[in-house]
C-alpha positions in Angstrom: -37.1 33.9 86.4 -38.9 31.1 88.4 -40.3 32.5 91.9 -38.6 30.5 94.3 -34.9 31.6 93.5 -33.7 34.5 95.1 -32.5 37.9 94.7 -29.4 36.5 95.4 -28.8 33.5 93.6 -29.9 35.6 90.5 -27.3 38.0 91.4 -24.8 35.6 91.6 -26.0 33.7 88.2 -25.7 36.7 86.2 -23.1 38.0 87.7 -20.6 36.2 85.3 -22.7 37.5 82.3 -22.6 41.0 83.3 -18.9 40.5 83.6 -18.1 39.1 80.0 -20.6 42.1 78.4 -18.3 44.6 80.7 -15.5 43.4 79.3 -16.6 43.2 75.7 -18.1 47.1 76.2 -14.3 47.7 77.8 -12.5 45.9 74.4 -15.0 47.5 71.9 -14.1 51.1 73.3 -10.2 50.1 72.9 -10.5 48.9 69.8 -12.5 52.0 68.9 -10.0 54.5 69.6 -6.8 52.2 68.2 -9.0 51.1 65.2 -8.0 52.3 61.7 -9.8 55.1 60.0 -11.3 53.6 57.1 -15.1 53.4 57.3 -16.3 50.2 57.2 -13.9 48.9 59.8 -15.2 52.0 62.4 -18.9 50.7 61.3 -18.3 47.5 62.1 -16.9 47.9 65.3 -19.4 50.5 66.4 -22.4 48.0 65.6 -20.7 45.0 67.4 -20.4 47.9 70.8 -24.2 48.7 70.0 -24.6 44.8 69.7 -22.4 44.4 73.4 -24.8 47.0 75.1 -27.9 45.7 74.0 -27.2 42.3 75.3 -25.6 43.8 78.5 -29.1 46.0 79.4 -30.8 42.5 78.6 -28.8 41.1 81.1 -29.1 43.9 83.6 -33.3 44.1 83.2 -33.0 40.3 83.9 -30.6 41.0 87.0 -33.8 44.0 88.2 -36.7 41.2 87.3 -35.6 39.5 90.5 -36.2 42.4 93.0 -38.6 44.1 91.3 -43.0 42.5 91.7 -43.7 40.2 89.5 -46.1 42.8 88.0 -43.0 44.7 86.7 -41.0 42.2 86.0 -43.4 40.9 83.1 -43.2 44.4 81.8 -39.6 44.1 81.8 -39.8 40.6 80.8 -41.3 42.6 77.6 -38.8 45.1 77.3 -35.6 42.3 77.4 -37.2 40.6 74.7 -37.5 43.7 72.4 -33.7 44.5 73.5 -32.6 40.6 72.4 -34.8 40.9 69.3 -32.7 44.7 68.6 -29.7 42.7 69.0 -30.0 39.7 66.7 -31.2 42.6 64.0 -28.1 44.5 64.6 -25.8 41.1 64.6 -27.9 40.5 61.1 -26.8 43.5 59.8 -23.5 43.3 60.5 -23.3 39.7 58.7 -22.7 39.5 54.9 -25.6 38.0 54.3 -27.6 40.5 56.0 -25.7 44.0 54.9 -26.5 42.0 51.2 -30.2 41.9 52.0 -30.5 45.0 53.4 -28.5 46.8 50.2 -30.6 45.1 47.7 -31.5 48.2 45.0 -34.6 49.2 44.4 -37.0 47.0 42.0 -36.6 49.6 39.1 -33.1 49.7 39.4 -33.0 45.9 39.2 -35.8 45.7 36.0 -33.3 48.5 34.6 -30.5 46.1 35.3 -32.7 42.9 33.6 -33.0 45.1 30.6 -29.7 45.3 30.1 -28.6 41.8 30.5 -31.5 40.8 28.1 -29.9 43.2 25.8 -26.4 41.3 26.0 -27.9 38.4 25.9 -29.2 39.1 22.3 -26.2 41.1 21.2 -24.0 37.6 22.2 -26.4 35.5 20.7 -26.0 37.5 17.5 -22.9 37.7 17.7 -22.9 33.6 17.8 -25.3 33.7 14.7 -22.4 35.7 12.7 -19.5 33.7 13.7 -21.3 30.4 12.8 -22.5 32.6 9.5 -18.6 33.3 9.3 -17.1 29.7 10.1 -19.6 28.4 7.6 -18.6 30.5 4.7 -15.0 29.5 5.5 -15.5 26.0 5.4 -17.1 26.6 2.8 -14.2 28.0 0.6 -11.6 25.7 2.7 -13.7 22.7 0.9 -13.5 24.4 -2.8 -10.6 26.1 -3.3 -9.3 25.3 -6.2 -5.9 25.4 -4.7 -4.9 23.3 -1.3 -4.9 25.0 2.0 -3.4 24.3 5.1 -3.2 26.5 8.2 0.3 25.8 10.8 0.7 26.2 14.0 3.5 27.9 15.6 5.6 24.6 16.1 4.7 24.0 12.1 2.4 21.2 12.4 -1.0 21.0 10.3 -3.4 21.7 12.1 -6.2 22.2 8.9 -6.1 21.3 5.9 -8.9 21.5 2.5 -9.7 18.4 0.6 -8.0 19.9 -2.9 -4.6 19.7 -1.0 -5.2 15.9 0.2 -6.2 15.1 -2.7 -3.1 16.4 -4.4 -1.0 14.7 -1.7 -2.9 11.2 -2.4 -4.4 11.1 1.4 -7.3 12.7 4.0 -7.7 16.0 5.4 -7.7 14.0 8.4 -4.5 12.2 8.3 -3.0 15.5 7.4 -4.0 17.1 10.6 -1.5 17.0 13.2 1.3 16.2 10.7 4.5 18.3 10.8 5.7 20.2 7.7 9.2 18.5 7.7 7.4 15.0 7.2 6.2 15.9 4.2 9.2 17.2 2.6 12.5 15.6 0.9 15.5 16.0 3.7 17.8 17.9 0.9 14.8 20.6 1.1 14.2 20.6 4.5 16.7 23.3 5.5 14.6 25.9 3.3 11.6 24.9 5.1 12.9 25.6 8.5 14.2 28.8 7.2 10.6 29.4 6.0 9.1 28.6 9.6 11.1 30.7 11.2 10.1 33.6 8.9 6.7 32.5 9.8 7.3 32.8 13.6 8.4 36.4 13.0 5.2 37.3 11.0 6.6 37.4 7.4 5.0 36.7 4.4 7.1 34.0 2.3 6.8 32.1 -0.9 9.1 29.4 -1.9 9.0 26.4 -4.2 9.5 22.9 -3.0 8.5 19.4 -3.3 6.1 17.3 -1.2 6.0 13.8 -0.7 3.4 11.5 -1.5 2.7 8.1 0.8 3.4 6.2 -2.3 6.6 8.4 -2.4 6.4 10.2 -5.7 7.4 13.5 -5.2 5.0 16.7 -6.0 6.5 20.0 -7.4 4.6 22.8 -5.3 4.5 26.6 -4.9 4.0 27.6 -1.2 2.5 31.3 -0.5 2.2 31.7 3.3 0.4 34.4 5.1 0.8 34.9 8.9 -2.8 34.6 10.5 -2.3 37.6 12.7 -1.0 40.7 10.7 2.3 42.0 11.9 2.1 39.7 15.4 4.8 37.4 15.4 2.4 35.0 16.7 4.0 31.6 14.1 0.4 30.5 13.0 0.2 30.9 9.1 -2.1 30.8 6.5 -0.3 28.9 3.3 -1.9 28.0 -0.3 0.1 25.6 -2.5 -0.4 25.8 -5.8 0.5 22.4 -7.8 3.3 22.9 -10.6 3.5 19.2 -11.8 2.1 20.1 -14.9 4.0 23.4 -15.9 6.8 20.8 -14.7 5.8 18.8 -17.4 5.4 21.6 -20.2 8.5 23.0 -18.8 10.7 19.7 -19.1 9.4 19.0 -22.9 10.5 22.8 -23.4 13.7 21.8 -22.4 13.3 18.6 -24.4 12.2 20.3 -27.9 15.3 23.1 -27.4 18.0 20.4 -26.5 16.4 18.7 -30.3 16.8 21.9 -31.3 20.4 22.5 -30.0 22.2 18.9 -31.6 20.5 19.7 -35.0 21.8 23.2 -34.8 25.4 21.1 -33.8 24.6 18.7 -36.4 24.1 21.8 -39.2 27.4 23.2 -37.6 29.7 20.5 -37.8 28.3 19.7 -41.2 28.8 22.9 -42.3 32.3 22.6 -40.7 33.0 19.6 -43.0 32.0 21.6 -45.4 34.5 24.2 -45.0 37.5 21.8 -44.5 36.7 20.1 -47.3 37.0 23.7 -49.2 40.3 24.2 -47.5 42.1 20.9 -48.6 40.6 22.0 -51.9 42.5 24.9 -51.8 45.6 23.4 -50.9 45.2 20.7 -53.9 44.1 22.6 -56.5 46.1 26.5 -57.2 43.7 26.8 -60.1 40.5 26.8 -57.7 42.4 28.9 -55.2 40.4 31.9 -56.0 36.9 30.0 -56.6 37.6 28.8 -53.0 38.3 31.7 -51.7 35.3 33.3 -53.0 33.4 30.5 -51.3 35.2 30.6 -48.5 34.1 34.9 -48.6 30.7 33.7 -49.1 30.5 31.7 -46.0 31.6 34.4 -43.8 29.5 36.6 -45.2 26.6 34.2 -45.0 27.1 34.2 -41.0 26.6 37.8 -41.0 23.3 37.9 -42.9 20.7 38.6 -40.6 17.7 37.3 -42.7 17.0 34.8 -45.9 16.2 37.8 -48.2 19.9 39.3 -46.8 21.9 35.9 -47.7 20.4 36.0 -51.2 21.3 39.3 -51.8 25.3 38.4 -50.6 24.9 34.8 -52.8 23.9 36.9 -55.9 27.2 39.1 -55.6 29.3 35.9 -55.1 27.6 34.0 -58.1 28.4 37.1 -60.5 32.3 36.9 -58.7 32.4 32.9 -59.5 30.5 32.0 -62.3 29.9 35.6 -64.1 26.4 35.6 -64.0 25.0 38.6 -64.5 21.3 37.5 -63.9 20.2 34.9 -61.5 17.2 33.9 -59.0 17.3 32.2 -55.6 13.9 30.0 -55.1 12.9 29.1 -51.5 10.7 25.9 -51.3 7.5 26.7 -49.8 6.6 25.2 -46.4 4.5 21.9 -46.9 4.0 23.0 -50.2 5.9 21.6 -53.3 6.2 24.6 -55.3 9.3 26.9 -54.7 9.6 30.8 -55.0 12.2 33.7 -55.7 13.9 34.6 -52.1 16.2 37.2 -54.5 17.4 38.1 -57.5 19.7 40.4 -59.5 20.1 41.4 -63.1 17.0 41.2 -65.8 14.3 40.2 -63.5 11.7 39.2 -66.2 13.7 36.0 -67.7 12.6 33.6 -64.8 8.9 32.9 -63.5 7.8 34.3 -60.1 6.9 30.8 -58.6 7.7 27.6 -59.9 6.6 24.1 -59.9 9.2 20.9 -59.2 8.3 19.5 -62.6 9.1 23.3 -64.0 13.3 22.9 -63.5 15.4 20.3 -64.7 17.4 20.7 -61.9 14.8 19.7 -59.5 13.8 16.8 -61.6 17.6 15.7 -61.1 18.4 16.3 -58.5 21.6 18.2 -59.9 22.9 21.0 -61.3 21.1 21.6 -65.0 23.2 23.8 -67.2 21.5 24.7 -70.5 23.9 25.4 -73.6 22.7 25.5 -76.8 25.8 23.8 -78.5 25.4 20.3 -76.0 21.9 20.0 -74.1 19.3 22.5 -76.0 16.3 21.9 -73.7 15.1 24.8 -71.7 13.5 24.9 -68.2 9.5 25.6 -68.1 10.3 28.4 -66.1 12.5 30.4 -68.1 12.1 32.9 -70.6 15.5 34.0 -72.5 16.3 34.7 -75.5 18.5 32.2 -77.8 21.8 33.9 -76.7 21.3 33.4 -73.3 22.5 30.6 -71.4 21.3 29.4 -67.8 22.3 27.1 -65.3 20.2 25.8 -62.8 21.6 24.4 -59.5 19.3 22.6 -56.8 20.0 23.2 -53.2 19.5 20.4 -50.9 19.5 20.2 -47.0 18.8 16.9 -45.0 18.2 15.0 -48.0 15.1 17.2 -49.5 15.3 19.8 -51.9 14.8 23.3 -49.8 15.3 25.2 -52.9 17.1 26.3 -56.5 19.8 28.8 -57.9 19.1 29.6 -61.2 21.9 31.4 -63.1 22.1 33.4 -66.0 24.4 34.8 -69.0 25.7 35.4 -71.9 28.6 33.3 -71.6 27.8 29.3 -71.5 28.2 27.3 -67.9 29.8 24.3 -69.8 33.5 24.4 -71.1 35.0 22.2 -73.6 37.8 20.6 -71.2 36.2 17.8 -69.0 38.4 18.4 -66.3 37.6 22.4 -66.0 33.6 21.1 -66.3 34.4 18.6 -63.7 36.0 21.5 -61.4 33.1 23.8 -62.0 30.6 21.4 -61.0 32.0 20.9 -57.7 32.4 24.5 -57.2 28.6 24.6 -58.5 27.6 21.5 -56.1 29.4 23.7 -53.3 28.5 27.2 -53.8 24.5 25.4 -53.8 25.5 23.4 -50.9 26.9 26.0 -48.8 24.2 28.7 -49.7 21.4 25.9 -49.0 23.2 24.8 -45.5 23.1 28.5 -44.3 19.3 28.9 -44.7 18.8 25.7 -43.5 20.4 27.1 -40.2 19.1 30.5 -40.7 15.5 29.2 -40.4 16.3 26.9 -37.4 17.7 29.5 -36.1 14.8 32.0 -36.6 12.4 28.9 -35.8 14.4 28.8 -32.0 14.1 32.5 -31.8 10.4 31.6 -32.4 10.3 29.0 -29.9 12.1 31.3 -27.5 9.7 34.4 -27.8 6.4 32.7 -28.3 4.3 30.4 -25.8 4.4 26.7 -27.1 0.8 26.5 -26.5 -1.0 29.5 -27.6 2.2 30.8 -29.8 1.4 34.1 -28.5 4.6 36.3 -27.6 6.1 36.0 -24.5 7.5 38.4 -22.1 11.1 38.0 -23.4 9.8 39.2 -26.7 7.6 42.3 -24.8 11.1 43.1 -22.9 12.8 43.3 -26.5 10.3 45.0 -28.7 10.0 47.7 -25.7 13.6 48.2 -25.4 13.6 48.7 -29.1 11.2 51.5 -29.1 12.7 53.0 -26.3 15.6 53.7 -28.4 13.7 54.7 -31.5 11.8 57.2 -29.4 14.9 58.3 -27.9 16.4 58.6 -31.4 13.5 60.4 -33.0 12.7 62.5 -29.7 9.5 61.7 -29.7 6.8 60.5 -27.1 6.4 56.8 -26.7 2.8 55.3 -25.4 2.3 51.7 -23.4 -1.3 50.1 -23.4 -2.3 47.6 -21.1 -5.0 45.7 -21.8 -7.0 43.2 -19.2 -8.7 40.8 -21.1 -11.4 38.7 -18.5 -11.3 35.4 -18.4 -8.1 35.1 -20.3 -7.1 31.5 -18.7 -10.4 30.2 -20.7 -9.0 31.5 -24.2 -5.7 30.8 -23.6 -6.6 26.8 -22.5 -7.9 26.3 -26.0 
């Protein structure tokens, strides 16, 4: 306070001060006793009253300076500067900044604290290393899968996909991403696809087949397996491998090819063999002394179609041979696969008058290419294979199928196979020529039958038996366990690396 101003005019100076700290005292109390009870508000106010009365007894030892000697008022002068320096320390406090400051822990607390986040720190950046570790090894087996990935989003676009499945699709992992699904397949499949998605969006695991285009527009036969990524979440973001089917396609569709071959030669036999017959029954209407050789042949045919097996039919062409040429004794031969020898299928009567096996040069017949019967009055030679006595007479009759000679009936007996009358000869070589011909068309069919029951219960590449066949054979000995009452036993038997054996 300077010395040449007043008591007065320092009265009257601070007089508006001493007001506005009066009133702020005044306000500070109201708002004290209306101010809610939570503690930090009360604080507050409290310090900014504290902070009020300080600077009001600043104010009032200023007011005292200017009547007191200037001795005391320097003492005083000393006092208000202690009171404004308690003030700004209280307003500190009250700050944000300054409560911060003053609430700062202690410094083990806070090298406790750095501990910690050093810890985290560590633990994250581990935690970095194993996801990288993890991301690597699935890029890794995204890049060699044998089988073509790609991962969809929830609206069914690609959003990654492994170079085996753009390679199958003749393009780039990267012009893949991004596609949608819907682009890639034909519009007659695109129905099943969207019913696929929508599966996906619920969180089901689907497999379909299908077909996906290629840019130069061929079309690629596909399996699709697709996983949801997240378990049970309907979350529509799947997981899908595609497995490529073109070449099973391709096995499939000669499989198809080989049994339609099959199918018109077995329609070719038939309708032959149907010729066959009708030409029987207009023999039968032409001819009343035949009537019962035909009908014997016509027996002979349905009991061919009965016969199960080769070894059956010869036993049932035996009985008809003895019915229409009284035979007692006879052999069926059977040409040998790729082999030009021929042996007995069946036989009936003496069994030691005709050789096991035989040779083409052996027969007459063979040579001929016709019906051979031996008589000793007309033609005396005998066939290498035979072995009768001088009473015994033999006729040997060549059965033919497509044009090659599939095998030989050789009859025996005591009465000759060549009458006097030409026109009874004539009539008993067509029955001859028929009876062969019929008996040779049956197990021509018979073993293209067997040979498609082959086809159909063995693989075509490895000719190992199929699951059609296991189904039979084990429904089979179901019934013969059933039948006998006794246990039945199933071993299954994992062979490793089967794939590699069976791709031989």
């Amino acid at each position: 306070m300077p010395a040449s101003s007043s008591p007065l005019t320092v009265l009257l100076a601070t007089t508006p001060s001493l007001l506005l700290a009066t009133v702020l005292v005044v306000a500070t109390a109201l708002l004290l006793h209306h101010a809610p009870r939570q503690t930090s508000c009360r604080r507050a106010l409290w310090g900014c009253s504290a902070a009020t009365g300080l600077t009001a007894a600043a104010f009032l030892l200023e007011v005292l300076s200017a009547f007191l000697p200037a001795e005391v008022s320097a003492s005083l002068g000393w006092a208000r500067a202690a009171l404004l320096l308690g003030t700004t320390a209280l307003l500190a406090w009250l700050s944000p900044w300054g409560r911060r400051l003053i609430s700062l822990p202690p410094r083990t607390q806070l090298e406790t604290k750095n501990q910690q986040l050093q810890a985290e720190i560590e633990r994250i950046k581990h935690t970095n290393e194993v996801i990288a570790l993890s991301e690597a090894r699935y890029r890794l087996l995204m890049d060699t899968a044998a089988e073509g990935i790609w991962i969809l989003d929830r609206v069914g676009r690609i959003s990654l996909a492994n170079p085996r499945l753009a390679n199958m699709l003749g393009t780039t992992p990267e012009q893949m991403k991004g596609r949608a699904l819907l682009e890639l397949v034909p519009e007659t499949e695109r129905p099943d696809i969207i019913n696929l998605l929508q599966r996906q969006k619920r969180g089901e695991a689907v497999r379909t087949l299908c077909h996906l285009l290629r840019p130069d527009g061929r079309l690629v036969a596909v399996q699709i397996s697709s996983t949801p990524m997240s378990q049970g979440a309907a979350t529509g973001s799947s997981l899908s491998v595609i497995t490529d089917l073109s070449d099973q396609m391709k096995v499939q569709d000669e499989l198809r090819k080989v049994a339609a071959d099959l199918q018109e030669q077995v329609h070719g036999r038939t309708l032959a063999y149907r010729d066959t017959a009708n030409q029987l029954a207009a023999m039968l209407e032409t001819s009343r002394a035949q009537s019962r050789a035909y009908g014997i042949l016509q027996d002979l045919n349905d009991m061919l179609q009965t016969c199960p097996t080769p070894n059956e039919a010869a036993r049932v062409a035996g009985e008809f041979a003895t019915k229409l040429f009284h035979a007692d004794s006879g052999s069926i031969y059977i040409a040998e696969p790729g082999q030009a020898k021929f042996r007995i299928l069946g036989s009936w009567g003496l069994q030691n008058e005709t050789a096991e096996t035989l040779q083409l040069n052996d027969c007459w017949g063979l040579r001929q290419n016709q019906a051979y019967p031996h008589n000793e009055n007309q033609i005396g030679i005998r066939c290498h294979h035979l072995s009768i006595g001088p009473n015994r007479h033999s006729c040997c009759m060549p059965m033919f199928a497509n044009g090659q000679a599939t095998g030989l009936i050789c009859l025996r007996s005591d009465q000759p196979f060549v009458g006097s009358d030409a026109e009874t000869t004539a009539a008993n070589q067509k029955i001859r020529r028929l009876f062969a011909s019929n008996v040779a068309q049956f197990l021509a069919n018979l073993t293209l039958r067997q040979t498609l029951e082959q086809a159909s219960l063995r693989d075509p590449l490895t000719n190992l038996f199929n699951r059609r066949y296991f189904n039979e054979q084990l429904a089979i000995e179901f019934e013969r366990a059933s039948r006998a009452r006794s246990p039945l036993a199933l071993q299954t038997v994992d062979i490793d690396h089967f794939k590699r054996l069976n791709d031989r």
